[in-house]
NUMIVEX-584273 format. One record per atom (N, C-alpha, C, O): atom name; y, x, z; residue number from 1. Coordinates in Angstrom, 3 decimals. Example, Ala and Ser with C-alpha at 12.3 -4.5 7.8 and 13.67 -1.06 7.14 Angstrom:
BEGIN
atom  v  u  w  seq
N  -5.690  13.190  7.800  1;
CA  -4.500  12.300  7.800  1;
C  -3.300  13.200  7.800  1;
O  -3.319  14.236  8.465  1;
N  -2.250  12.850  7.080  2;
CA  -1.060  13.670  7.140  2;
C  0.030  12.900  7.870  2;
O  1.138  13.409  8.039  2;
END
This chain:
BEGIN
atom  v  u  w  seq
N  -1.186  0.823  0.000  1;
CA  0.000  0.000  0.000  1;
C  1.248  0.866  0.000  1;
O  2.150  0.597  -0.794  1;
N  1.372  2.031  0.958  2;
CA  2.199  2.571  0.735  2;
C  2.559  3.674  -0.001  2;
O  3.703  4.129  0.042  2;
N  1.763  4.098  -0.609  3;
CA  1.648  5.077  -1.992  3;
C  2.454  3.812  -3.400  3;
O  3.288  4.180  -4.227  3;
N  2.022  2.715  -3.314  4;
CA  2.510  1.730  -4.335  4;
C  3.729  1.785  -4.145  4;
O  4.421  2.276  -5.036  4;
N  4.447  1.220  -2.735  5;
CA  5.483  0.690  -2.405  5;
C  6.598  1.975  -2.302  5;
O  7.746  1.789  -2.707  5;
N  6.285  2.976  -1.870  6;
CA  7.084  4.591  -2.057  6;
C  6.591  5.431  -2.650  6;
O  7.061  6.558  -2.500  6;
N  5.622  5.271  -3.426  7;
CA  5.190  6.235  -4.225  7;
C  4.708  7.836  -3.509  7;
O  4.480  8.900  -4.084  7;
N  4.671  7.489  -2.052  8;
CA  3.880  8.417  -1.489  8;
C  3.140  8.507  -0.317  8;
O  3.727  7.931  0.599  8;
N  2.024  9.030  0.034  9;
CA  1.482  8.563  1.379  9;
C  2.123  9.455  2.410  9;
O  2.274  10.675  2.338  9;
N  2.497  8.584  3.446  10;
CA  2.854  9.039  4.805  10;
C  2.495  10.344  5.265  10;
O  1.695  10.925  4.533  10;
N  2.791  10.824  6.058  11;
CA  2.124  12.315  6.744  11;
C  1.125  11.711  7.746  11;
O  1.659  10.869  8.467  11;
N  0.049  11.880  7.942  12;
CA  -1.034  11.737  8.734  12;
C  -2.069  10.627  8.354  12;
O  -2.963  10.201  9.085  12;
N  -1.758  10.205  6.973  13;
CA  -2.738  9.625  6.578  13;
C  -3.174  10.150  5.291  13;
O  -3.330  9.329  4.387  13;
N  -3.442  11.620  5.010  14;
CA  -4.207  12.433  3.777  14;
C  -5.279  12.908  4.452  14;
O  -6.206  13.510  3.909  14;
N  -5.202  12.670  5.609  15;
CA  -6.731  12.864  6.628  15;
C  -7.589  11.362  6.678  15;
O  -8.802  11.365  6.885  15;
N  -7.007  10.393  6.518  16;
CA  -7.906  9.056  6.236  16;
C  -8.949  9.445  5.789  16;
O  -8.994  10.588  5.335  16;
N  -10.011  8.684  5.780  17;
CA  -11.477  8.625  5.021  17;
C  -11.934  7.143  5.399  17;
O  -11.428  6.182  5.978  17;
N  -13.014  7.410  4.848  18;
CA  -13.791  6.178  4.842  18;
C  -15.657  7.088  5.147  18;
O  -16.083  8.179  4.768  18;
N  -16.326  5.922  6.013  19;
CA  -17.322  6.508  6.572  19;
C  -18.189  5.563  6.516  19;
O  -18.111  4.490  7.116  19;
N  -19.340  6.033  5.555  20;
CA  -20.489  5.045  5.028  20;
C  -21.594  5.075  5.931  20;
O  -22.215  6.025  6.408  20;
N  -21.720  3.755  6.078  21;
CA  -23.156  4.091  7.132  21;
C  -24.557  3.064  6.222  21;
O  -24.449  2.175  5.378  21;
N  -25.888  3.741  6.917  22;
CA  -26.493  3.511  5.992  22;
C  -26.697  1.735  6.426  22;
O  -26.607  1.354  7.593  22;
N  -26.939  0.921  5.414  23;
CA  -27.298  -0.099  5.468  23;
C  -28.360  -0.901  6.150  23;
O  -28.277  -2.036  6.619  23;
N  -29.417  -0.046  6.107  24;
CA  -30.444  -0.589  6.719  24;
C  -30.816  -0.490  8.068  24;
O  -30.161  0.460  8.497  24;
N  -31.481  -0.929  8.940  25;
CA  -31.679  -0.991  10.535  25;
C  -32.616  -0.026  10.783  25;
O  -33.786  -0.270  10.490  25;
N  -32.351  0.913  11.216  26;
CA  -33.354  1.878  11.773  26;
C  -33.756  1.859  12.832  26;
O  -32.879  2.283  13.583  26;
N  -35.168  1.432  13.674  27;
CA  -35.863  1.416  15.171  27;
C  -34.757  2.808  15.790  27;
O  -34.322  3.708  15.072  27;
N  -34.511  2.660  17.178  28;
CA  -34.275  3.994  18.031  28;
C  -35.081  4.996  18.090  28;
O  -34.693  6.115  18.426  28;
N  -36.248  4.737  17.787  29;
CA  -37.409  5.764  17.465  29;
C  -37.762  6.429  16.068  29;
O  -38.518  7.347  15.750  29;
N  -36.891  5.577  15.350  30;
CA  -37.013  6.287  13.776  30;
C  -35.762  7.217  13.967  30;
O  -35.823  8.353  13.496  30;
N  -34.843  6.883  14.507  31;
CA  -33.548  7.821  14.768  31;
C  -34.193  8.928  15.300  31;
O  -34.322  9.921  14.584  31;
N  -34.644  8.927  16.500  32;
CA  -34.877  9.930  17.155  32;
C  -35.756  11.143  16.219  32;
O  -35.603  12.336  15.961  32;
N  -36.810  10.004  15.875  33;
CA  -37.616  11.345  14.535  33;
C  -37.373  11.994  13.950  33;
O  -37.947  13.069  13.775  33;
N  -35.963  11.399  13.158  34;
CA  -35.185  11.774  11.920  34;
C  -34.516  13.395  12.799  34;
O  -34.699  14.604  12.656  34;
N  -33.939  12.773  13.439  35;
CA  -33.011  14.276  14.426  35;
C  -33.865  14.645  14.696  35;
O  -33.914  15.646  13.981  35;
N  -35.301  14.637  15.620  36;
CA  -36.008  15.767  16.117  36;
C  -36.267  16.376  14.595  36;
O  -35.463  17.282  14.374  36;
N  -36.949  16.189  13.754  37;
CA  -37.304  16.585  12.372  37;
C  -35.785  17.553  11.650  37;
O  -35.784  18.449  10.805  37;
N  -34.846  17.034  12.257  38;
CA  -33.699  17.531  11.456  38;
C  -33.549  19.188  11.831  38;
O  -33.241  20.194  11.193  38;
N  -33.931  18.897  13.193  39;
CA  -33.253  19.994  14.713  39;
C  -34.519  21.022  14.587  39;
O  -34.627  22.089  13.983  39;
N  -35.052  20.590  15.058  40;
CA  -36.830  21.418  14.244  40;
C  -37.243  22.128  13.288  40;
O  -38.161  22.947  13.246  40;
N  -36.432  21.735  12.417  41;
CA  -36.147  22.454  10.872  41;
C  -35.433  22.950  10.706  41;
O  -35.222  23.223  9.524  41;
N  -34.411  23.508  11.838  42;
CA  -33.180  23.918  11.661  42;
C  -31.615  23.569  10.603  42;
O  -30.648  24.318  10.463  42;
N  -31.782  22.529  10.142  43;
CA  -30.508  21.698  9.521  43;
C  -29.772  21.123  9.974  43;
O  -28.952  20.639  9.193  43;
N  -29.574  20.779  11.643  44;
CA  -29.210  20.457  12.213  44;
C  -29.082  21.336  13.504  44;
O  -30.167  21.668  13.982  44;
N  -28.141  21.704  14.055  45;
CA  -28.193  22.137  15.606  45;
C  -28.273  21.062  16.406  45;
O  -27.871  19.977  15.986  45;
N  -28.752  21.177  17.559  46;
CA  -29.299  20.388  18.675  46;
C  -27.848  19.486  19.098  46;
O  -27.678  18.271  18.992  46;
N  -26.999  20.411  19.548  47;
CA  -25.872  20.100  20.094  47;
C  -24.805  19.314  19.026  47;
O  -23.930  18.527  19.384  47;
N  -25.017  19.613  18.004  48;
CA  -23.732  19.168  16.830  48;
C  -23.402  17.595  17.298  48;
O  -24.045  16.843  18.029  48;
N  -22.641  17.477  16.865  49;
CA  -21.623  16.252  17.071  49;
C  -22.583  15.360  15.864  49;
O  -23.069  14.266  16.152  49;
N  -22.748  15.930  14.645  50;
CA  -23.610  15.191  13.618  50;
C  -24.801  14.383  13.777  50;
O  -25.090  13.231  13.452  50;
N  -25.594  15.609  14.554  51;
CA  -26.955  15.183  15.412  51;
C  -26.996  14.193  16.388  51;
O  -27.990  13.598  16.802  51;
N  -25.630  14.043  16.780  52;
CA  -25.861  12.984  18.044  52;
C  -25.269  11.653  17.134  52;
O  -25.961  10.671  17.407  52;
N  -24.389  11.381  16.312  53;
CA  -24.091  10.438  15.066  53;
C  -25.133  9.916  14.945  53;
O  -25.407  8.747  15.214  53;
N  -26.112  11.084  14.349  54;
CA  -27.356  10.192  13.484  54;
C  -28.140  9.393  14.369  54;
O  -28.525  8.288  13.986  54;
N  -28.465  9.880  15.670  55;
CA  -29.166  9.013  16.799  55;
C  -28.658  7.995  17.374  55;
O  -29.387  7.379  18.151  55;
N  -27.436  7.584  17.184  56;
CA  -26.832  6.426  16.849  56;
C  -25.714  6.714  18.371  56;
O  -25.442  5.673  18.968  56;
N  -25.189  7.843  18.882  57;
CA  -24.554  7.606  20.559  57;
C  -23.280  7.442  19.565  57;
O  -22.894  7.824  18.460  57;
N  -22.842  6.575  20.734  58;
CA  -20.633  6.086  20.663  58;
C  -20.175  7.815  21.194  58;
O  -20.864  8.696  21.709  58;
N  -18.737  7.780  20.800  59;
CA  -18.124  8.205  21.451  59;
C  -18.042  8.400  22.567  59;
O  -18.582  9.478  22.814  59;
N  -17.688  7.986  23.349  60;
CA  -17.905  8.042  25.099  60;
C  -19.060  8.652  25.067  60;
O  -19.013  9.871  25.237  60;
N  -20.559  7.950  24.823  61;
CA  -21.999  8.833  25.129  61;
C  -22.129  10.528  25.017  61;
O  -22.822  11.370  25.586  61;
N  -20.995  10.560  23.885  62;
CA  -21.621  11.758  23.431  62;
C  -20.356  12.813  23.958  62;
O  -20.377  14.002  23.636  62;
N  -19.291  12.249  24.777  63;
CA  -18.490  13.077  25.827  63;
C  -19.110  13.689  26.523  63;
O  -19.338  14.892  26.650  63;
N  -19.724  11.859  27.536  64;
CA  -20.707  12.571  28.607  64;
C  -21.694  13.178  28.502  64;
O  -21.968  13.659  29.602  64;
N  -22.664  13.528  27.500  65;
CA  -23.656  14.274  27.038  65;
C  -22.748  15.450  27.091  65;
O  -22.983  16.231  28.013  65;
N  -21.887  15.706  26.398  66;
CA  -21.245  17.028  26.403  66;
C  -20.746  17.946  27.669  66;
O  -20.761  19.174  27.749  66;
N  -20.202  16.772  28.848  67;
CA  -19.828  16.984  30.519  67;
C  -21.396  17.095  30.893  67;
O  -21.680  18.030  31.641  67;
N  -22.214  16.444  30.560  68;
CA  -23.486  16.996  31.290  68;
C  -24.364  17.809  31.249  68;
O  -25.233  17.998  32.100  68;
N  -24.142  18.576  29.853  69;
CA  -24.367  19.659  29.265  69;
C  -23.804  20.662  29.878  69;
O  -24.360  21.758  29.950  69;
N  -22.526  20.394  30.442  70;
CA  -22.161  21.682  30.856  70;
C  -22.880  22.105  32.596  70;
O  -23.227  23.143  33.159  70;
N  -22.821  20.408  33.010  71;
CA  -23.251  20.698  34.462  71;
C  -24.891  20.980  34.474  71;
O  -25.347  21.645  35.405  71;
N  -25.625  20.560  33.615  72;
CA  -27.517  20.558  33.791  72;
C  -27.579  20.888  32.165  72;
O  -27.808  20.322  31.096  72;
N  -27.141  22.478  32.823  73;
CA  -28.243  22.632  31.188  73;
C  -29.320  22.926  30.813  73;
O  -29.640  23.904  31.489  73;
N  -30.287  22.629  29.980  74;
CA  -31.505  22.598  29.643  74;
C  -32.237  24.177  29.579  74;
O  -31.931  25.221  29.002  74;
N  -33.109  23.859  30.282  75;
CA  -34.006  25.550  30.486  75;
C  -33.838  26.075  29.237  75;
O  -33.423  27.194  29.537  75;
N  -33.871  26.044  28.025  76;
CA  -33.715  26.562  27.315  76;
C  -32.660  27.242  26.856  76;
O  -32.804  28.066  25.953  76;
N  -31.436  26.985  27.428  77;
CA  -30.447  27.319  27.424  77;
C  -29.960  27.913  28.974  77;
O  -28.839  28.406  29.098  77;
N  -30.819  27.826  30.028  78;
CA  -30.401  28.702  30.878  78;
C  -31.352  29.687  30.395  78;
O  -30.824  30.674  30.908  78;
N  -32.309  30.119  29.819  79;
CA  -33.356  30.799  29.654  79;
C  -32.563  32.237  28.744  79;
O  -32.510  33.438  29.010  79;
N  -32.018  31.400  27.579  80;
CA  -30.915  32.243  26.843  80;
C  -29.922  32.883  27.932  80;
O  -29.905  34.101  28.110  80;
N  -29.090  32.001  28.657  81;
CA  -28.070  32.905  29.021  81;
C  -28.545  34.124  29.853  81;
O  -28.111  35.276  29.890  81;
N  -29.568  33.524  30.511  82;
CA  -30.434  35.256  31.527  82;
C  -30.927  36.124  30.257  82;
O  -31.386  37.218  30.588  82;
N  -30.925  35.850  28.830  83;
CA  -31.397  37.313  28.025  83;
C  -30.601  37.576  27.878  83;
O  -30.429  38.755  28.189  83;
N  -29.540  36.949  27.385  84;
CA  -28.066  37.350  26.849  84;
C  -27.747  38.461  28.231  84;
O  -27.771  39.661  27.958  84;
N  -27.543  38.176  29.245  85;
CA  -27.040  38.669  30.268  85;
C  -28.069  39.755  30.427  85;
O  -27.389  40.747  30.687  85;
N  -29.427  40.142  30.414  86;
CA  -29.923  41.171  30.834  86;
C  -29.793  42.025  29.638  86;
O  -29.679  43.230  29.866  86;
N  -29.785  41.469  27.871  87;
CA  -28.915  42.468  26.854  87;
C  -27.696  43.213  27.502  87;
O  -27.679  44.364  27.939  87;
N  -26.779  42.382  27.466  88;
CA  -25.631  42.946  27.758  88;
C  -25.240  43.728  28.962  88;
O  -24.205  44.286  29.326  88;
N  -26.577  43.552  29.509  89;
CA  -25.993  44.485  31.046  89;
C  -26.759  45.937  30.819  89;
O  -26.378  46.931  31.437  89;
N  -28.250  46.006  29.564  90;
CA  -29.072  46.826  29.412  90;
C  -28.381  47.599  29.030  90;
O  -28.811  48.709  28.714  90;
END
């Protein structure tokens, strides 16, 4: 409308998009497959913002996933930071 009407778009809307979602109903358990399969295969990181999209979390969910990530993180990731740390101290 306003590209017509002034012949140019505003400042902060050349970042607009549009965001297709797929049509069909996927079980919570077909989600989950799809990401474990994604994450597993490495095309996906565990943590990405993408990965948690496809499993279907809101906004908010995927804050607090992120705040709880920081407070309980997964052995696998405390497991890393003790190699990292005995590298870097070796």
């Amino acid at each position: 409308m306003c590209l017509v009407r002034d012949g140019t778009i505003p400042s902060g809307f050349a970042d607009v998009s549009c965001r297709w979602a797929d049509p069909a109903t996927p079980t919570s358990a077909a989600k989950a497959d799809e990401a474990s399969k994604l994450v597993g295969t490495g095309i996906l990181p565990a943590t990405s913002r993408v990965t948690l999209d496809r499993i279907g979390l809101s906004d908010a969910e995927q804050k607090q996933v992120a705040t709880d990530r920081v407070a309980n993180p997964s052995l696998a990731e405390v497991i890393a930071a003790s190699a990292a740390r005995q590298t870097n101290g070796a």
